[in-house]
N, C-alpha and C positions, 0 to 999 in steps of 0.2 A: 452689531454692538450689543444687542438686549440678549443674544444668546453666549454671547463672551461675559459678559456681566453678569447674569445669571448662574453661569459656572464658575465664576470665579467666587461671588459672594454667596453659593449653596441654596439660592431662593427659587430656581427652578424646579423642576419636577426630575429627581434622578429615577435613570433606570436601573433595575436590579439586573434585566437579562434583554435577549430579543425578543424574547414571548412576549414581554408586555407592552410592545408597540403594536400599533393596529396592523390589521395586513397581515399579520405572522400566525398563523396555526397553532394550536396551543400542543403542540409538541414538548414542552419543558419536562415532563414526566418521562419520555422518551430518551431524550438527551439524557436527563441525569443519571437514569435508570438502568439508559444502557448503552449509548454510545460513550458515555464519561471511564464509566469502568472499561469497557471493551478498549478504551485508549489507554489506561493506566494498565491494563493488564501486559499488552498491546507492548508498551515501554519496559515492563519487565518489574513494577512495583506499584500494588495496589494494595495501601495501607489497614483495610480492612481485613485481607488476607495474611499479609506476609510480617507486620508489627504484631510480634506477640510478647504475655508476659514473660519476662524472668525475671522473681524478685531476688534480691542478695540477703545478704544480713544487713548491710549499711542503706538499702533502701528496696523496702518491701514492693516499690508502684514501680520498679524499672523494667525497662523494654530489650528486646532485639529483634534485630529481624530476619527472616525466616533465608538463609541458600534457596532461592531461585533454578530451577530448572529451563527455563523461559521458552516453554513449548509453544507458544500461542506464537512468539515469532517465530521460530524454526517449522512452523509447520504451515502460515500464512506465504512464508517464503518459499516454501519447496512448491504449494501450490502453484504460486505465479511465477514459478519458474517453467511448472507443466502448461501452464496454459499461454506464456508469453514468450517469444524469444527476436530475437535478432533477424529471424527467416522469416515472420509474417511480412504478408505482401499488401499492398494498398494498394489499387489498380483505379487509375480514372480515362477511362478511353469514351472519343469522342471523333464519329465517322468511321471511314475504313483506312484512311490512312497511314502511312509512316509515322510520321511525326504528328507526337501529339502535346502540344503545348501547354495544356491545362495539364495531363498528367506532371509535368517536369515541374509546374510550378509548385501545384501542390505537395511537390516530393521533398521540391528546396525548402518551402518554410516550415514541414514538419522533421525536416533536417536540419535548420537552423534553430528549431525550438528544441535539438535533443530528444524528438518523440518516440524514436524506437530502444532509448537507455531509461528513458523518465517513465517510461510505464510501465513500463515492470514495478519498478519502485513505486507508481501510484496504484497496480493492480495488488500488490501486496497490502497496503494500505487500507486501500478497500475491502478488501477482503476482513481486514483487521475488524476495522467499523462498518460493513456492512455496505458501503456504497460510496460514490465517489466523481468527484464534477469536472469538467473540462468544459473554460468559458475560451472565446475570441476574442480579440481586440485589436485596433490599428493604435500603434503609436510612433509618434513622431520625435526623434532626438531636439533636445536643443542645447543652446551655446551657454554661456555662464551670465547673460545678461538675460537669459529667458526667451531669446529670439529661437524660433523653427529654424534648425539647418535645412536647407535643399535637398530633397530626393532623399530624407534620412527616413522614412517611414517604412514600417516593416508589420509585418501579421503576429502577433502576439497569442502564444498557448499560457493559460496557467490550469494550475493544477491542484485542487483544492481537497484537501479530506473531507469527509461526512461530517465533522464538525464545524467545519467552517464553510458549511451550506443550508441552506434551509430551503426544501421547495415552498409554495404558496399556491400553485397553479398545478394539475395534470391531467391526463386523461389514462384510459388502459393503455395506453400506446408507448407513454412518455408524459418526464415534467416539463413542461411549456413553461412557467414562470418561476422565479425562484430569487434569494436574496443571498449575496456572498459576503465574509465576514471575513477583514483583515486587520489585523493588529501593530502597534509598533509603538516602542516606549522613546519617549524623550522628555528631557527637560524634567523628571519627578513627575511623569504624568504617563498611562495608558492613554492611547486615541485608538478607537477604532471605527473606520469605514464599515459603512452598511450600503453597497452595492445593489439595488434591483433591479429588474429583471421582467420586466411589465408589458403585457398586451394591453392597449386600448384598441377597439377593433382592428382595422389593420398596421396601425400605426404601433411600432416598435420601439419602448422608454426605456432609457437607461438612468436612473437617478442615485446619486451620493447624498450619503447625510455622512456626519463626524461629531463622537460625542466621547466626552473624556473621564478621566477618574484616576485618580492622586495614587500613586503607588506604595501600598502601604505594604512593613514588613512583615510576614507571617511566620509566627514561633514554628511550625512545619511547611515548609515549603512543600514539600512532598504529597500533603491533603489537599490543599487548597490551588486555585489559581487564581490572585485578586483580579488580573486580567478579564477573565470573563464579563467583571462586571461592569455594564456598557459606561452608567453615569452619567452627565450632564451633555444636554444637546451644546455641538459646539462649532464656530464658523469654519465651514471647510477651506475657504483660503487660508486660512491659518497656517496648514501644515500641506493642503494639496491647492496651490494658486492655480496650476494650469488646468483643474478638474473642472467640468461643468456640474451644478447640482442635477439639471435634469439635460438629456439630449434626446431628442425624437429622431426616429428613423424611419425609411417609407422604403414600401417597395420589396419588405424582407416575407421570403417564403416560410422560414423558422428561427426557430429561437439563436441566439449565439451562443448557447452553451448545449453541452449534452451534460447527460447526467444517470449512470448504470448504479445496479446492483447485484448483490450475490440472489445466483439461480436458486434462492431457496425461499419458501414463504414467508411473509414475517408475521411469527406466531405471538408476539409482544404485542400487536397492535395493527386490530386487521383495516383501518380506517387512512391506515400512514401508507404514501403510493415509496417510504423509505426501506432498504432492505435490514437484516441482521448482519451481526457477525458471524462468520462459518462455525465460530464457537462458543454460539449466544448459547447455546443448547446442551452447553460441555463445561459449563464454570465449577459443576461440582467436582469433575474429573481431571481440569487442568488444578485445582485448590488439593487434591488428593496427590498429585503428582510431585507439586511443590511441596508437602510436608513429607514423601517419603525421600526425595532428593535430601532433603535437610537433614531428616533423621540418616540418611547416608553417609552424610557427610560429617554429621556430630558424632557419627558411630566410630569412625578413626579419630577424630579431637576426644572424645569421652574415654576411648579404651585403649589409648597410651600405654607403653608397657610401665605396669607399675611393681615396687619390689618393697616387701617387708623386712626392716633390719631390726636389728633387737637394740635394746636403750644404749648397751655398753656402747654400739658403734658413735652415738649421736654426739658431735660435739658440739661446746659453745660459744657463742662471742657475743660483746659486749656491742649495740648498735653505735656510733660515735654520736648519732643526732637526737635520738630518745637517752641514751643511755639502760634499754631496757635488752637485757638474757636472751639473747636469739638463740634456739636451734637448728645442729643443720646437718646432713651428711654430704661428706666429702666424696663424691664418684669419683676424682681425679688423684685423691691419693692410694698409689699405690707402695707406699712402704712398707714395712713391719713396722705394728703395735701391741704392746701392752694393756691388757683387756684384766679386770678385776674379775674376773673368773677362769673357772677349769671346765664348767659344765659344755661339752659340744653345742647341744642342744640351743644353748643359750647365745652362739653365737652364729647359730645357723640364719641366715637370709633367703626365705622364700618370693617365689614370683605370685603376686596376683593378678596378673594381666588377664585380663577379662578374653572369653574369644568373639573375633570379632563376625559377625553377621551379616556378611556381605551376602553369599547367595540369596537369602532371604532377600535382600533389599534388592538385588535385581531382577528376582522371580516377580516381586510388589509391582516394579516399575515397569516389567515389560507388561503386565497383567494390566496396568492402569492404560498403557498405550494401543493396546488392541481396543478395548472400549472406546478410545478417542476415536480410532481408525473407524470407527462403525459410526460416532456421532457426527464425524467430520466428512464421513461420503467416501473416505479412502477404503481400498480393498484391504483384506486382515493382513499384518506383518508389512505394513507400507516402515511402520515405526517402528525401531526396536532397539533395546538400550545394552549396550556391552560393556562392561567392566574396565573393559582396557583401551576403548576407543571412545564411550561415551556415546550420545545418540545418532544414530541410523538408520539411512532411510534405502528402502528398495531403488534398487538401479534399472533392474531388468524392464524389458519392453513391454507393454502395457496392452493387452489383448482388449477386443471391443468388447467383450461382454463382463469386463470388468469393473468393479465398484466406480475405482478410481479413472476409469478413461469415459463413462459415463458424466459424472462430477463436471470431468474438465471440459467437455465439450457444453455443458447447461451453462458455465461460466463464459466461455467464449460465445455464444450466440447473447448475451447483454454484450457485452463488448464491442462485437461485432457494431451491431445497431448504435452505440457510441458513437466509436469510429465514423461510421458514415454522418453522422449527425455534424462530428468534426468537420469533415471534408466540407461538407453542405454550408458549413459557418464560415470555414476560409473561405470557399469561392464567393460565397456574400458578402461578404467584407471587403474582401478585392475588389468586387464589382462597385459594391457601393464609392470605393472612394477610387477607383478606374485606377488602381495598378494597373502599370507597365510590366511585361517581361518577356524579353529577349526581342523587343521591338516590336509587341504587339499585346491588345488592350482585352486584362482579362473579363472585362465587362462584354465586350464584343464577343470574345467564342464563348464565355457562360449562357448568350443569348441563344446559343447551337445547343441540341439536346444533348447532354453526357450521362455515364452511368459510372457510379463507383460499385468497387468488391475489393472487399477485405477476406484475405486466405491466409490462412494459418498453417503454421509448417508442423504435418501430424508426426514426422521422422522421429520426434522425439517419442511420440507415444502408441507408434503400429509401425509396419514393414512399409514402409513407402514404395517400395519394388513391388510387394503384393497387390498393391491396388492396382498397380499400373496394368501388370498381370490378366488381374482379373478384366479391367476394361476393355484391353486388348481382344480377350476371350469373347466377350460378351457383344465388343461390335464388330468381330468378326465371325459370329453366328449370326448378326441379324438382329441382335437383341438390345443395344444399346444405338443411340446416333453418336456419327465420329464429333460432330460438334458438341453434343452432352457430354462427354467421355472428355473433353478440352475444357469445357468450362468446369466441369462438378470434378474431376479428379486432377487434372493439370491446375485448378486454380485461372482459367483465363477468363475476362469480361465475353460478353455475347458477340463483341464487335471484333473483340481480338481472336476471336476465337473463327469465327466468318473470315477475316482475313489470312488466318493460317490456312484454313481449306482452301480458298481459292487460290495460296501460294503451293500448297500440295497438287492442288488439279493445273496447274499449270508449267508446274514441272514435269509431272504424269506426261502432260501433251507433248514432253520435247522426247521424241524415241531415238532409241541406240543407233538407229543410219542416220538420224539429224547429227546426232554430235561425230558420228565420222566425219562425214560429209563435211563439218566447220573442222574438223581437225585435219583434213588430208589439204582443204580447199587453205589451211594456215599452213600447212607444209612447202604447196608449191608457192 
């Protein structure tokens, strides 16, 4: 009640942001500095950049805004297209057996969460800003009276950008603690949820707070977000009744969320365990890009065919609504007229159409996109801009000693370590609240040792036949083990990999007179 009252009559203590809650890292310099821009850029309009002057005669302070090229996503995209796809494998095996039950499960809920289509989209993202969160959660359906339905609980992924994460906690390993920020407007009001994410020694806190703020109009929407600003502490039954403010968990080995960054150092701030953008280090280069796009583009609206007529052509009329002397020329008449002169000269019509400057402009652009290519990690000519097809990106297969297949592999090993942190948070979460599945308790076999691997399908970016190749080679000189050559080039766990060999050595053991022998002894 005192914190509903409090916001409703303005006499508590509003917040301007997260930073000014205790607990929170004074990161606000960061965020503004560089994750705010890097998302406005990001979205394809960043008003600092792209609102510039043009005054008229009828108002000298007026604006436009700049043709957009919007490389910063075309080119966060194409990355997490090289480093993500539809073929990375997620492997959880546990024993030598057939059937592995823990892997199935964990296959379905990151299939029922969308996980091998959504990350792509959140590996782009990240990329965008620098880094990016994936929390766990159990939740329970219920009815319209607010009652739990039976058996409705399921494992929940979300999916959070770098702005709507803040860690609090880490070591060199990984962020262990951290707070999540969710927003949602109703009723003429912002609320947003502040989520954290708390070790007390071994015991695991999850705590909600909810605080609000009046949603006011802003003459540009496009500068501002009033959202951000938290505002008055406020009851979280309010708008979340089935939420607990705080919930203790025991028994957990790590955190439920993981939380990666882009493989590159962050030169903005050596003390933040947060990453950059792939194009924190390229803002003068993608700002260069967009004004020679624009100037491209005003260069066909600027230099129109234009044509000089002499006065005799120009006829006039009277406006109906000023009643003020228009002139005009008529392109569409094509009759015979009588013209008050004889001189030719006088009624000759030249062209002044300016020529127009296209090679230039895409000499400019490819020029500015090699630059990018060197700041962004990609090999020269990844980008390159054509006249008649607009921009392009290399297709051809991607040699190891290359800028760009370097890049994508540092970006995969963060991920990688992700991932596993995921898997490690479902099966905890499972275990904690003893899901069932397929008639047995995943608490019970997470109590059996398992191993997860995460393998990335390189086809897209080396010969996949060549590695195979070379392995082949290598452990049939002697030089590699047929189990290394299974796990490190096939992609298979230690377990599955042990079980393929003794399925090979056991067929080995069945020779060409056994299988007569069952085939003559099936004959008669």
């Amino acid at each position: 009640m005192l914190q509903k009252t409090g916001a409703t009559a303005k006499i508590a203590h509003e917040f301007k942001d997260i930073f000014e809650i205790g607990g929170v890292p004074a990161f606000n310099q960061f965020y503004y500095f560089g994750i705010f821009p890097w998302k406005y850029i990001y979205r394809g309009f960043y008003k600092p950049w792209h609102r510039v002057p043009a005054p008229t005669i009828k108002d000298r302070y007026a604006e436009r805004d700049l043709e957009r090229m919007d490389t910063a996503k075309a080119a966060c995209a194409e990355l997490a297209g090289l480093i993500w796809s539809e073929q990375c494998e997620v492997h959880v095996s546990q024993g030598e057996g057939e059937a592995q039950p823990l892997d199935d499960f964990v296959h379905d809920v990151l299939a029922k969460n969308a996980f091998w289509t959504k990350m792509q989209e959140h590996i782009e993202q990240s990329l965008a800003l620098g880094g990016g969160a994936i929390k766990v959660w159990y939740e329970e359906r219920r009815d319209t009276d607010g009652n739990v339905i039976p058996d409705s609980g399921e494992i929940k992924l979300g999916f959070c950008m770098a702005d709507q994460f803040v860690p609090t906690a880490w070591d060199n390993a990984k962020v262990t603690e951290g707070v999540f920020i969710s927003r949602q407007a109703k009723g003429g009001y912002y609320y947003t949820r502040l989520e954290w994410h708390k070790w007390n020694g071994l015991t695991y806190w999850i705590e909600n707070e909810l605080y609000r703020t009046e949603i006011k109009e802003s003459p540009n929407p496009a500068s501002a977000e009033p959202q951000d600003i938290l505002g008055f502490r406020y009851p979280l039954g309010e708008i979340y009744p089935f939420l607990n403010e705080a919930t203790a968990l025991e028994g957990l080995s790590g955190s439920l969320f993981a939380y990666y960054r882009t493989a590159q150092a962050n030169n903005l701030d050596d003390n933040s365990p947060l990453g950059v953008s792939i194009y924190a280090n390229a803002m003068s280069t993608l700002k260069a890009l967009d004004i020679c796009y624009d100037s491209f583009i005003r260069e066909f609206v600027l230099g129109k065919k234009r044509i000089i007529v002499p006065a005799q052509c120009i006829s006039t009329v009277v406006d109906p609504e000023t009643g003020e002397m228009r002139r005009y020329f008529d392109a569409s008449n094509e009759i015979y007229e009588a013209l008050s002169t004889d001189n030719p000269d006088a009624l000759k019509i030249s062209d002044n159409t300016v020529e127009l400057r296209v090679e230039e402009h895409v000499a400019a652009i490819n020029a500015f996109l090699s630059i990018l290519c060197l700041q962004l990690g990609f090999s020269a000519g990844t980008f390159t801009f054509d006249r008649a097809q607009g921009l392009k990106t290399a297709t051809e297969v991607i040699s190891e000693n290359s800028k760009t297949y370097k890049t994508i592999k540092g970006h995969q090993l963060q991920i990688k370590a992700a991932i596993d942190q995921v898997v490690n948070a479902i099966i905890q979460v499972a275990s904690l609240y003893d899901v069932q599945w397929s008639g047995k308790s995943i608490r019970a076999l997470a109590a059996q040792p398992w191993e997860s691997k995460v393998v990335f399908d390189d086809s897209i970016l080396q010969d996949r036949q060549t590695n195979i190749n070379e392995g082949i080679l290598l452990c049939g000189n002697g030089l590699m083990s047929k189990k290394r050559f299974l796990v490190e080039t096939m992609g298979m766990t230690e377990d599955e990999a042990a079980r393929e060999l003794e399925e090979i050595k056991n067929e080995g053991a069945v020779s060409g007179g056994v299988l007569d022998q069952l085939m003559m002894g099936g004959a008669e």
